[in-house]
mmCIF file as gemmi writes it, N, C-alpha and C atoms, coordinates in Angstrom:
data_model
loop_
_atom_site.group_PDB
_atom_site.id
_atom_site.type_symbol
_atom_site.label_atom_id
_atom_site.label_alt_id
_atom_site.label_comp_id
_atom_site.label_asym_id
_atom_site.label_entity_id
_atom_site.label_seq_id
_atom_site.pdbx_PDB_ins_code
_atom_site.Cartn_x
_atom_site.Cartn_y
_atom_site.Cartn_z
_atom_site.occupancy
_atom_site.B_iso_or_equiv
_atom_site.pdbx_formal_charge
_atom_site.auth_seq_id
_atom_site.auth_asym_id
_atom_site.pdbx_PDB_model_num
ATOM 1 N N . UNK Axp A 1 ? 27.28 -7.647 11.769 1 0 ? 1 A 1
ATOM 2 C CA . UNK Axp A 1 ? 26.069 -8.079 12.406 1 0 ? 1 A 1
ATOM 3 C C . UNK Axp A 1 ? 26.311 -8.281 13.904 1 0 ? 1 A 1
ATOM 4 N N . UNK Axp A 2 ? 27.609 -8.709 14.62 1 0 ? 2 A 1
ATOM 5 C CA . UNK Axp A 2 ? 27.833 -9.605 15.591 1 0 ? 2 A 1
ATOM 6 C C . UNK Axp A 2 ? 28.108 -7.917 16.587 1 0 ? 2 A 1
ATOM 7 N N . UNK Axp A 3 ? 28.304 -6.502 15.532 1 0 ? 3 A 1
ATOM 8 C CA . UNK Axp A 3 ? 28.708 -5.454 16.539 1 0 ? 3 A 1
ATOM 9 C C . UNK Axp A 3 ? 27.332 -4.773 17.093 1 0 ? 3 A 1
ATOM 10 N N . UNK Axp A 4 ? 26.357 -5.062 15.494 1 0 ? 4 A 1
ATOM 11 C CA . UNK Axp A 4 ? 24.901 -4.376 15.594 1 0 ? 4 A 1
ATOM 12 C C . UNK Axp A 4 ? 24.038 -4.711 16.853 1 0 ? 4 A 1
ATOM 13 N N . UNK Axp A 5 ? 24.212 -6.256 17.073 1 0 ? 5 A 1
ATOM 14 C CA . UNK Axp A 5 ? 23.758 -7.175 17.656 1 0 ? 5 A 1
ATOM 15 C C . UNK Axp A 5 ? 24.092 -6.552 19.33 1 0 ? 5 A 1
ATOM 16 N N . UNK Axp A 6 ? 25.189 -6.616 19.367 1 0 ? 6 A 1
ATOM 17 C CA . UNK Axp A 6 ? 26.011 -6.331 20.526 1 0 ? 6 A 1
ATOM 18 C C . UNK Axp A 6 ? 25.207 -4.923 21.378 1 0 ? 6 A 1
ATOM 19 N N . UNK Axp A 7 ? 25.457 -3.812 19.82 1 0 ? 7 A 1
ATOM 20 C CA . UNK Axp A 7 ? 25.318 -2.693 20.562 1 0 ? 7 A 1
ATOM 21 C C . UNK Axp A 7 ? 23.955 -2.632 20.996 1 0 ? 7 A 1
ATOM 22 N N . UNK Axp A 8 ? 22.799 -3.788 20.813 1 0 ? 8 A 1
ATOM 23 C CA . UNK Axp A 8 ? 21.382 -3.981 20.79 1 0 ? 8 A 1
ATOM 24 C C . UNK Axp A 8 ? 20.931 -4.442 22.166 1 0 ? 8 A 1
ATOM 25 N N . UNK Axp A 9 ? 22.182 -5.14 22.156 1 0 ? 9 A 1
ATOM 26 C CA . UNK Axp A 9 ? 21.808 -6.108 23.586 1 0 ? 9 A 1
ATOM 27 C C . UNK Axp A 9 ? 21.251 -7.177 23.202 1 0 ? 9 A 1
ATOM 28 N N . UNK Axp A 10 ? 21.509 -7.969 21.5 1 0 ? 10 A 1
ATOM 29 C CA . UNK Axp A 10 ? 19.986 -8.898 21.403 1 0 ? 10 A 1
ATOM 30 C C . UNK Axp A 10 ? 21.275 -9.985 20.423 1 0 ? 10 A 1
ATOM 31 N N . UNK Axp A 11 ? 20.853 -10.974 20.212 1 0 ? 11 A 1
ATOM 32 C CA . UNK Axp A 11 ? 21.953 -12.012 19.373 1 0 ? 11 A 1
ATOM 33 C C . UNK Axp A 11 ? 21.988 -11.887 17.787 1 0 ? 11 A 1
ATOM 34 N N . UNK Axp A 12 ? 22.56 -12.365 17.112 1 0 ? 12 A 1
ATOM 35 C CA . UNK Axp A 12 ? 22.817 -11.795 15.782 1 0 ? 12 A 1
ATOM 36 C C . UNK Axp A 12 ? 21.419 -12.436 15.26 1 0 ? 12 A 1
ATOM 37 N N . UNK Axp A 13 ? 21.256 -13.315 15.833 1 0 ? 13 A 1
ATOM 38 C CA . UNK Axp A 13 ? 20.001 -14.533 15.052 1 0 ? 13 A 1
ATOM 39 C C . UNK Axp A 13 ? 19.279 -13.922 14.906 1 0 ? 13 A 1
ATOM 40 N N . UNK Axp A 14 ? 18.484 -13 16.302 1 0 ? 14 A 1
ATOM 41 C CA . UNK Axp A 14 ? 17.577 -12.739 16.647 1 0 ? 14 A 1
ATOM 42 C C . UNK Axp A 14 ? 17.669 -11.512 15.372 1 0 ? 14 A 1
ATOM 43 N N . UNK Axp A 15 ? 18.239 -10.352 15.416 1 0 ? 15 A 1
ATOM 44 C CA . UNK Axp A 15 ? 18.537 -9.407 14.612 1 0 ? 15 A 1
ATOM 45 C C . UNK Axp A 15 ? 18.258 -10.094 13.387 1 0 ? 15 A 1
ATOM 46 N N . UNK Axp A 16 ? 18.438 -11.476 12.413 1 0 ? 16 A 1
ATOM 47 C CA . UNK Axp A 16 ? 18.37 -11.737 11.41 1 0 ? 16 A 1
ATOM 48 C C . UNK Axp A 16 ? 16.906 -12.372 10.996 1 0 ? 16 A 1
ATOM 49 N N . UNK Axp A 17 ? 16.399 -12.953 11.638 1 0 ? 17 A 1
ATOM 50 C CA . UNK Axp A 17 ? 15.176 -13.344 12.292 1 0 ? 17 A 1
ATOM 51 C C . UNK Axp A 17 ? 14.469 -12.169 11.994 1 0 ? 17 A 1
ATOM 52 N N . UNK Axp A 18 ? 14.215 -10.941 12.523 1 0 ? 18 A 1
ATOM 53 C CA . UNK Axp A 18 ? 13.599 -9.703 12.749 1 0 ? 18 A 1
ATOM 54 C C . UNK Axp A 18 ? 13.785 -8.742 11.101 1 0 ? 18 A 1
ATOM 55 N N . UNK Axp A 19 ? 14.782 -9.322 10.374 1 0 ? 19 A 1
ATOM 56 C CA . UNK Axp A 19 ? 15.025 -8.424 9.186 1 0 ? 19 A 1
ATOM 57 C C . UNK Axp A 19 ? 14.193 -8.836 8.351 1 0 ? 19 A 1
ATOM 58 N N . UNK Axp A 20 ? 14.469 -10.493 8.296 1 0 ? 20 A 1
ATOM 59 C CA . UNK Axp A 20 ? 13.78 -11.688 7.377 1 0 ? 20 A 1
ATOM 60 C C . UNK Axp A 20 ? 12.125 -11.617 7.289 1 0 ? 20 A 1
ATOM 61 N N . UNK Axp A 21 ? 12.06 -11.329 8.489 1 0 ? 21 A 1
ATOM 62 C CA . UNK Axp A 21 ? 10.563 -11.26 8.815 1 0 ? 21 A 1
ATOM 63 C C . UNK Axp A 21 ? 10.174 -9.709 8.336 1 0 ? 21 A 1
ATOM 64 N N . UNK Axp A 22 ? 10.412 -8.99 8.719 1 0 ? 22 A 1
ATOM 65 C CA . UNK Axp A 22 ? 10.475 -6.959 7.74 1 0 ? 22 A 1
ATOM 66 C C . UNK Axp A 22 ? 10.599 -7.642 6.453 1 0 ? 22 A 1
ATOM 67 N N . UNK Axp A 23 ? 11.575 -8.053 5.933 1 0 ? 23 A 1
ATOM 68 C CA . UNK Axp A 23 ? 11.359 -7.993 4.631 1 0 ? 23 A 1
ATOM 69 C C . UNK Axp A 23 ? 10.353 -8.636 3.563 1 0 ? 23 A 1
ATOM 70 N N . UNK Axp A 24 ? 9.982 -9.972 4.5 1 0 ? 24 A 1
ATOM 71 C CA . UNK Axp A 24 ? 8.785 -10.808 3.907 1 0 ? 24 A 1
ATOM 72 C C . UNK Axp A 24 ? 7.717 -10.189 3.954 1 0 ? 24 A 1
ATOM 73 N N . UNK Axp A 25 ? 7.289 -9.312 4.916 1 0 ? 25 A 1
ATOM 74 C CA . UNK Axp A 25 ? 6.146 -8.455 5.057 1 0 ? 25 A 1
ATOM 75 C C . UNK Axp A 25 ? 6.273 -7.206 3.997 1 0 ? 25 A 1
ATOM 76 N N . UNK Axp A 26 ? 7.56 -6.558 4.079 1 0 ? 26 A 1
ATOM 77 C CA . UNK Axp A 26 ? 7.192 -5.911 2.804 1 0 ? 26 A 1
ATOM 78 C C . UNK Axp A 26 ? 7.607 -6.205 1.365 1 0 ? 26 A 1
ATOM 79 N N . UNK Axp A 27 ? 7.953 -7.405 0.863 1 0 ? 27 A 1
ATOM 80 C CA . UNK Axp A 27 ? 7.6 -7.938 -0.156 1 0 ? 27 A 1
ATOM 81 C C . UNK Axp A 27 ? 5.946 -8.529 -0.041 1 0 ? 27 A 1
ATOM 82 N N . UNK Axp A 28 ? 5.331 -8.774 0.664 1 0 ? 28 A 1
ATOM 83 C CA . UNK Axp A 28 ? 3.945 -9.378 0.277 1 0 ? 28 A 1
ATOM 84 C C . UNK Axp A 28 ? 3.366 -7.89 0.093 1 0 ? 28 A 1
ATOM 85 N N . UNK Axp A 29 ? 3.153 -7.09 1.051 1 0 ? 29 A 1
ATOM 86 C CA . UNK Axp A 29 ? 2.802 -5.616 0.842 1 0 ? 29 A 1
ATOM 87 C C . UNK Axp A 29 ? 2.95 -5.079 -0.563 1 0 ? 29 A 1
ATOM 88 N N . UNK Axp A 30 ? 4.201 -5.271 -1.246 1 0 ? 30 A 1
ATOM 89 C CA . UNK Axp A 30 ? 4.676 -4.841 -2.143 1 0 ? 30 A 1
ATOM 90 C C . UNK Axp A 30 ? 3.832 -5.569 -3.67 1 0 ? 30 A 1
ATOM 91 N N . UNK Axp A 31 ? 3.888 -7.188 -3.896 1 0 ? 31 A 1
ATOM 92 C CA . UNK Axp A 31 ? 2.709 -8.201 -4.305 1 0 ? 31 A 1
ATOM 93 C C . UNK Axp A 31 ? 1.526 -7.642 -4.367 1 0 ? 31 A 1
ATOM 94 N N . UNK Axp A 32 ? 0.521 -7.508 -2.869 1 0 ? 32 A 1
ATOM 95 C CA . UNK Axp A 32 ? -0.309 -7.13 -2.772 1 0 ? 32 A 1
ATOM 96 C C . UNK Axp A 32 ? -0.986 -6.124 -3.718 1 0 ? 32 A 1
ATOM 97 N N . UNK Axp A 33 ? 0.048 -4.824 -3.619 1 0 ? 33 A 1
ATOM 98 C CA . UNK Axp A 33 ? 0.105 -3.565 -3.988 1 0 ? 33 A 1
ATOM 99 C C . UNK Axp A 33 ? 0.145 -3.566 -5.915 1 0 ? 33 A 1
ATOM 100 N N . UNK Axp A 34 ? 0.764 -4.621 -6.204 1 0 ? 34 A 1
ATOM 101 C CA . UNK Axp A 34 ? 0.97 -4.791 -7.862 1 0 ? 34 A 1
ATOM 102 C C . UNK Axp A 34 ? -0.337 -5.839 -8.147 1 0 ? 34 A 1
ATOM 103 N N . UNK Axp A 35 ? -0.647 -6.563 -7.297 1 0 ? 35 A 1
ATOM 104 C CA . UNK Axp A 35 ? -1.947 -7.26 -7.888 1 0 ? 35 A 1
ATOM 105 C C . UNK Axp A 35 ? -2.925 -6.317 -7.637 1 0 ? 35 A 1
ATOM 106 N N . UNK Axp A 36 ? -3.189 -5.536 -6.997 1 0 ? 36 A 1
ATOM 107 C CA . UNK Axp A 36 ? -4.557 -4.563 -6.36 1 0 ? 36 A 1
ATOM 108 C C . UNK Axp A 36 ? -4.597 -3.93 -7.502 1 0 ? 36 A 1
ATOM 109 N N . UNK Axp A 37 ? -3.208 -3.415 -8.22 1 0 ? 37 A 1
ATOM 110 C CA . UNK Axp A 37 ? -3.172 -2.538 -9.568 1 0 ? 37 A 1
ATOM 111 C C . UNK Axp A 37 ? -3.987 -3.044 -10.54 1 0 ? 37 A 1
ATOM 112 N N . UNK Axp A 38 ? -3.315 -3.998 -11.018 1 0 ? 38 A 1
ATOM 113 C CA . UNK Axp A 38 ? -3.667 -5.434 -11.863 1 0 ? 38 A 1
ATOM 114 C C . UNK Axp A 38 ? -4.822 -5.831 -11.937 1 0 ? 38 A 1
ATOM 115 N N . UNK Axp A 39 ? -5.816 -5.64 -10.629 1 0 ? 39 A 1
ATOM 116 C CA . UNK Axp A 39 ? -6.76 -5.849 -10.565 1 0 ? 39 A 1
ATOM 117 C C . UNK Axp A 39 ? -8.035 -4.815 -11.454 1 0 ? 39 A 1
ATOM 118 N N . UNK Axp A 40 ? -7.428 -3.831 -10.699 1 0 ? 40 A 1
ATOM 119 C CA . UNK Axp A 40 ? -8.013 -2.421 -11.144 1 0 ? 40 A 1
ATOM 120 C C . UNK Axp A 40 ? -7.876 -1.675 -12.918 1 0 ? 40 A 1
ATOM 121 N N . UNK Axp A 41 ? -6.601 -2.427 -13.347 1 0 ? 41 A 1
ATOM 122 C CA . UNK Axp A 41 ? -6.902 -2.176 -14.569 1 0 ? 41 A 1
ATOM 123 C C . UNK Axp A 41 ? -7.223 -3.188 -15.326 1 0 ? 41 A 1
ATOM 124 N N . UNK Axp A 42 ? -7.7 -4.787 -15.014 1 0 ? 42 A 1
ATOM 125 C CA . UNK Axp A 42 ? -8.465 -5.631 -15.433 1 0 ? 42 A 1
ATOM 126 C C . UNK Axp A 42 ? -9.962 -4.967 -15.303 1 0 ? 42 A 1
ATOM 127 N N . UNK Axp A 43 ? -10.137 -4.331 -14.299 1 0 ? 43 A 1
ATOM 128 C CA . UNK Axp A 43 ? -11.963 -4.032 -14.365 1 0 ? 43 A 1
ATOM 129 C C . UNK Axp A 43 ? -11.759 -2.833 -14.792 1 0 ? 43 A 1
ATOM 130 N N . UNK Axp A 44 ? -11.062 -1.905 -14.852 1 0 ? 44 A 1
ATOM 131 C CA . UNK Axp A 44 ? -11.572 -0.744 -16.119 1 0 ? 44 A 1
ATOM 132 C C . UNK Axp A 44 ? -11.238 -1.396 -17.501 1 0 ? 44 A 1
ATOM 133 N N . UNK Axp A 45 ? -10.433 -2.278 -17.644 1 0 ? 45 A 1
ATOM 134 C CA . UNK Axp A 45 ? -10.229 -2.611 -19.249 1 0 ? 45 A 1
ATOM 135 C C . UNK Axp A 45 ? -11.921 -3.22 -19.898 1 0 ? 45 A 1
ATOM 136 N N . UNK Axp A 46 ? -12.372 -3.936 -18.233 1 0 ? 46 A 1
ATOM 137 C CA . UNK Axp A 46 ? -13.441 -4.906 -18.747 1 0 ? 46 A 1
ATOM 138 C C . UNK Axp A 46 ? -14.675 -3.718 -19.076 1 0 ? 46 A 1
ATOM 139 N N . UNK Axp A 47 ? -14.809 -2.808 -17.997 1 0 ? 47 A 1
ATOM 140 C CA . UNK Axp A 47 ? -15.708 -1.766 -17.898 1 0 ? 47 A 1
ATOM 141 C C . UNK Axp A 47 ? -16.083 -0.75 -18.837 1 0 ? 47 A 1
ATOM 142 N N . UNK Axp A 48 ? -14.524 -0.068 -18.793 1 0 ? 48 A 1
ATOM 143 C CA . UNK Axp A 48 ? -14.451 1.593 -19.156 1 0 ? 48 A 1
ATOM 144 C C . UNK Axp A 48 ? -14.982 2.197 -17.961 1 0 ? 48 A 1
ATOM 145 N N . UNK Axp A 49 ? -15.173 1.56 -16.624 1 0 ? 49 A 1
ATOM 146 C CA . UNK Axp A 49 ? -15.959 3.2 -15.742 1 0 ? 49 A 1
ATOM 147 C C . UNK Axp A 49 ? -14.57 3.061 -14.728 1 0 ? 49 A 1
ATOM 148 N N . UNK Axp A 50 ? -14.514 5.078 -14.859 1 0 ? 50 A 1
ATOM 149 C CA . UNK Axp A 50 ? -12.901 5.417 -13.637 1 0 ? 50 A 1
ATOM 150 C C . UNK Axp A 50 ? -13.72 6.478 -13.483 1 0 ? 50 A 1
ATOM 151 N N . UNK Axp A 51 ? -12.881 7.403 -13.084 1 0 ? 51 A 1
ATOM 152 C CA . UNK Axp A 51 ? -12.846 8.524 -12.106 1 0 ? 51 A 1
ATOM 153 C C . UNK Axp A 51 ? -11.814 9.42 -13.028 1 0 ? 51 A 1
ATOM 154 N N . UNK Axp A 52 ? -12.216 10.797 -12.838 1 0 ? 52 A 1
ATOM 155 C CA . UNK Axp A 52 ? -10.997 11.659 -13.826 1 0 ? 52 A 1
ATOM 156 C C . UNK Axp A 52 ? -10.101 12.038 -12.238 1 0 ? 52 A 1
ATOM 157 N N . UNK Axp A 53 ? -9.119 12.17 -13.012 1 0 ? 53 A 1
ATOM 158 C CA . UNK Axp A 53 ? -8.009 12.991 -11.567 1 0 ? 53 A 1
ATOM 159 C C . UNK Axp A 53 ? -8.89 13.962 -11.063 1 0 ? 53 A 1
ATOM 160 N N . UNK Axp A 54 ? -9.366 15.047 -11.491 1 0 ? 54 A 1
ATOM 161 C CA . UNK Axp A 54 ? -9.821 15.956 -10.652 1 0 ? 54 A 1
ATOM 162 C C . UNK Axp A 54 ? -11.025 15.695 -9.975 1 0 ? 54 A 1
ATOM 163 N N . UNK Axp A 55 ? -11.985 14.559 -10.057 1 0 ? 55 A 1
ATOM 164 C CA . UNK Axp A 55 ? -13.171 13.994 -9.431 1 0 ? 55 A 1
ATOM 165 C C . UNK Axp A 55 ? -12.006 13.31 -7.958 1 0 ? 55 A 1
ATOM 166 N N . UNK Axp A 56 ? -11.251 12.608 -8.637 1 0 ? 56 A 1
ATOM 167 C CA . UNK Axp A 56 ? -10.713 11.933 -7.402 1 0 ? 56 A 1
ATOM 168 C C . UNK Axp A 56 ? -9.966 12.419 -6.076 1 0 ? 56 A 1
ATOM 169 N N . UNK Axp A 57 ? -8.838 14.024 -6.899 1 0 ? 57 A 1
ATOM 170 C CA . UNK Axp A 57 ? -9.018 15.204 -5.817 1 0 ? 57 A 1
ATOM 171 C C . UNK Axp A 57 ? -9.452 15.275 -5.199 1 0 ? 57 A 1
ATOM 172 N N . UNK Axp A 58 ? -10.517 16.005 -5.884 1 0 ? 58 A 1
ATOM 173 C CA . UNK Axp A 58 ? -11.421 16.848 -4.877 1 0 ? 58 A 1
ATOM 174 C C . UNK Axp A 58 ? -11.992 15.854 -3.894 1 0 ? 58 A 1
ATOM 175 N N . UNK Axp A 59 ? -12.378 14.395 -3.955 1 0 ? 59 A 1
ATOM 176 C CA . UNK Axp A 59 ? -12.683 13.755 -2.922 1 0 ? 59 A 1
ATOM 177 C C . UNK Axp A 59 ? -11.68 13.469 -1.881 1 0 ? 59 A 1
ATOM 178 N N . UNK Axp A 60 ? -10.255 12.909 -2.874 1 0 ? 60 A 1
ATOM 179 C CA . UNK Axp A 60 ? -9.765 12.622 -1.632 1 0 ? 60 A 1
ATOM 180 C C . UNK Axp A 60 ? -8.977 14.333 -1.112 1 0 ? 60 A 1
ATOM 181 N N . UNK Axp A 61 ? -9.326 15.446 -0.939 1 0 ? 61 A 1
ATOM 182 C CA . UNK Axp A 61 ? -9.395 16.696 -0.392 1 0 ? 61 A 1
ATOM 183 C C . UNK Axp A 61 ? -10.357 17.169 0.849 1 0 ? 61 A 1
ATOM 184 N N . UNK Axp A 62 ? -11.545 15.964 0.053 1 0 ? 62 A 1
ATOM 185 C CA . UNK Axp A 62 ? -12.483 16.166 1.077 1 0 ? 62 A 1
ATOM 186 C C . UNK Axp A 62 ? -11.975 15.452 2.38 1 0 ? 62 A 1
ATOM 187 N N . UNK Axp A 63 ? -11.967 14.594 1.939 1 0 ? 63 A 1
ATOM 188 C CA . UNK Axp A 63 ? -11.487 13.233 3.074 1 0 ? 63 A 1
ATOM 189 C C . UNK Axp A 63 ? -10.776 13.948 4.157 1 0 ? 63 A 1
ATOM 190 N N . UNK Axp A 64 ? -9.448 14.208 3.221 1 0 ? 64 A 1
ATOM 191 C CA . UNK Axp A 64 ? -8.668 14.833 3.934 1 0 ? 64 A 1
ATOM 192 C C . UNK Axp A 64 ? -8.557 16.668 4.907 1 0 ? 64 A 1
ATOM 193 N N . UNK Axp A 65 ? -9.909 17.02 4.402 1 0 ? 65 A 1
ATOM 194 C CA . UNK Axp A 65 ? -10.247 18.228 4.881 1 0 ? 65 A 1
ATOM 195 C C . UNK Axp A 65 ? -11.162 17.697 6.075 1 0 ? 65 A 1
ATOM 196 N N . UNK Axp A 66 ? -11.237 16.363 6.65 1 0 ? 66 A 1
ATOM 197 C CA . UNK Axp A 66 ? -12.222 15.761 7.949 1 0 ? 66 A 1
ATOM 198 C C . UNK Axp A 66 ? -13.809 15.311 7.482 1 0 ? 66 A 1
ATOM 199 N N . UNK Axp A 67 ? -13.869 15.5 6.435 1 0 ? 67 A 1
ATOM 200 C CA . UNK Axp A 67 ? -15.519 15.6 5.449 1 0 ? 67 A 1
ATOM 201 C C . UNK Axp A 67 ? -15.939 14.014 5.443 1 0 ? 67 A 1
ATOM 202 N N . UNK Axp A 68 ? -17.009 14.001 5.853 1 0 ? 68 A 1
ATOM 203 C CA . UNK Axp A 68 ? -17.228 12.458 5.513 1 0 ? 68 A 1
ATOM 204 C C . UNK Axp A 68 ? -18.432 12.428 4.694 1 0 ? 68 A 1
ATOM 205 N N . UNK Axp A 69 ? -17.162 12.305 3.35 1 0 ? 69 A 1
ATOM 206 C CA . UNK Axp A 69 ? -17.939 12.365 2.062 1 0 ? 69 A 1
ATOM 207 C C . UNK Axp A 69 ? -17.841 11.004 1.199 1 0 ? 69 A 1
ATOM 208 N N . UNK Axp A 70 ? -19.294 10.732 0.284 1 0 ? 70 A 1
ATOM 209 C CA . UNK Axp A 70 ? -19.219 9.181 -0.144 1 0 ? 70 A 1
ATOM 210 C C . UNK Axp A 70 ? -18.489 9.371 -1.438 1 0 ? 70 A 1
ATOM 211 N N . UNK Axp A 71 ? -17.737 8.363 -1.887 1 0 ? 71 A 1
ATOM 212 C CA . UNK Axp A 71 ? -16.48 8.333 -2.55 1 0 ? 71 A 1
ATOM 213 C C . UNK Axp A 71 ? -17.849 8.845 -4.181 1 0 ? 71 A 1
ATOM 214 N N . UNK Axp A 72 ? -17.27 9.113 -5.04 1 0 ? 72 A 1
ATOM 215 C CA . UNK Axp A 72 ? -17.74 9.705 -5.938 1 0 ? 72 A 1
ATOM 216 C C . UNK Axp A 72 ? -18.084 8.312 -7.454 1 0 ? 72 A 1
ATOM 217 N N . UNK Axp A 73 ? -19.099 8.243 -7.765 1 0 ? 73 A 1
ATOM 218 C CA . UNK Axp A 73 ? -19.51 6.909 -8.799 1 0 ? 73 A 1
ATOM 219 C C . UNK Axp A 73 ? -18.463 7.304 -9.998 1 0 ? 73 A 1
ATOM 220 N N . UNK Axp A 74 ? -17.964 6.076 -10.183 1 0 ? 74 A 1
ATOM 221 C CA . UNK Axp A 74 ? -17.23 5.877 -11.773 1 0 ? 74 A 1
ATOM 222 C C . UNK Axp A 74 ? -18.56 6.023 -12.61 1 0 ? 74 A 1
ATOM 223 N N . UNK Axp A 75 ? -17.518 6.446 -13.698 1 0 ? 75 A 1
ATOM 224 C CA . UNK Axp A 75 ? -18.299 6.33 -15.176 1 0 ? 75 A 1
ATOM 225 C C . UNK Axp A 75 ? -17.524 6.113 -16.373 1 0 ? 75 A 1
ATOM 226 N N . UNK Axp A 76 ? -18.77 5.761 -17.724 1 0 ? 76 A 1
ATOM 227 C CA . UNK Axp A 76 ? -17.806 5.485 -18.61 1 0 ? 76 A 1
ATOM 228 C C . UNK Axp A 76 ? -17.177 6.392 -19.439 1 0 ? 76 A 1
């Protein structure tokens, strides 16, 4: 740490400080990302309405082809 630091120009703290903080951000990111799931298959369990893969394609194709297209209605 004390060479990383060095070759940085910055103190080891600071370097540890800066990791601690990266990593807390992507553990909440990471949280986030498993409850958003969690979420999503609580309301199709409650529902039954999704999207088939190829509805969801082709939109997000559109998207990604510059199209500003409205996301496509679930069903059951």
């Amino acid at each position: 740490m004390r060479r990383l630091a060095a070759s940085r120009e910055r103190s080891a703290g600071s370097l540890m400080r800066e990791e601690i903080s990266q990593y807390v951000e992507r553990e909440e990111r990471r949280e986030a990302f498993i409850r958003d799931g969690r979420e999503a298959w609580d309301d199709y369990s409650r529902t039954g309405l999704h999207l088939t893969e190829a509805e969801a394609d082709r939109w997000l194709a559109d998207l990604e082809a510059g199209e500003d297209v409205v996301p496509p209605r679930c069903h059951g």
